[in-house]
N, C-alpha and C positions, 0 to 999 in steps of 0.2 A: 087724265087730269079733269079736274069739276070745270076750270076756267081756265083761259088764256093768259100767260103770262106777259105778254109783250116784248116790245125792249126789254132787256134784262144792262141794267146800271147798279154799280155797287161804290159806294163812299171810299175814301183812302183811309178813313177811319175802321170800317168794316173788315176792309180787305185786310189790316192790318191783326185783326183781332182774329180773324180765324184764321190766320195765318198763325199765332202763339200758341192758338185752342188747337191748332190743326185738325182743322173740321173744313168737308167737302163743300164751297158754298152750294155746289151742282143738290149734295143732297138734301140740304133746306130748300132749295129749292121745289125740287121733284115733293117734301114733306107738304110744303105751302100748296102746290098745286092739287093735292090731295085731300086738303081740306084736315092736315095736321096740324092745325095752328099753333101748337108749342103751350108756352106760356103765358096765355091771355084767362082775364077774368071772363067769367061764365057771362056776363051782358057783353063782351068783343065777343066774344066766341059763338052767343046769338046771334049777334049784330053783322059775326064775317057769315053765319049758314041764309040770312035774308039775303048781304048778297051778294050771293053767287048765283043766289034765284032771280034776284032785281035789277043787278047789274053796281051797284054800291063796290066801294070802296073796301080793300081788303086786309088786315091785317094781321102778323102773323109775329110770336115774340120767343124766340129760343135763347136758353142758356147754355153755351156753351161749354163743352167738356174743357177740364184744365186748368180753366184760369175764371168759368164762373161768370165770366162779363154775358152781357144781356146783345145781340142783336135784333133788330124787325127788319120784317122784308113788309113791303108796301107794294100793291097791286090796287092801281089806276082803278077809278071805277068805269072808266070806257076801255079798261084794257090792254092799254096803249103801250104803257111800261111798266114793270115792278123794281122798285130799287131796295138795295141790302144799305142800312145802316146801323150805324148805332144810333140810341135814344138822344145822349146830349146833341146828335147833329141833324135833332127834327128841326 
């Protein structure tokens, strides 16, 4: 992995949505830690490779197989935790 994950925390909202996508959260996970970001505009997708270098705030936006809906996974910028949600429950 480029960075530490943390805590790992997921939404009831989340857990619900790839539970319908039936999508592995583990493998979003393992994507995010790799520096897969998903479905982010090229200024996130700058903004997540500065840091992983600088220690910033990380984020990460996959469209789920099936049913289409959008998840983010969010990584602390001290590290501490990343959580799985959905967008309306930033």
């Amino acid at each position: 992995p480029l960075f530490q994950l943390g805590e790992l925390v997921a939404t009831p909202g989340a857990l619900d949505a790839l539970e319908a996508a039936e999508q592995n959260l583990w493998e979003l996970l393992n994507r995010h830690s790799q520096g897969v970001f998903g479905d982010v505009c090229g200024e996130d997708a700058a903004l997540n490779h500065e840091a992983v270098n600088d220690g910033g705030r990380i984020l990460s936006a996959y469209i789920l197989p099936r049913t289409e809906e959008k998840v983010w996974i969010i990584t602390e910028a001290d590290r501490s935790s990343s959580c799985c949600l959905r967008p309306d429950e930033y």
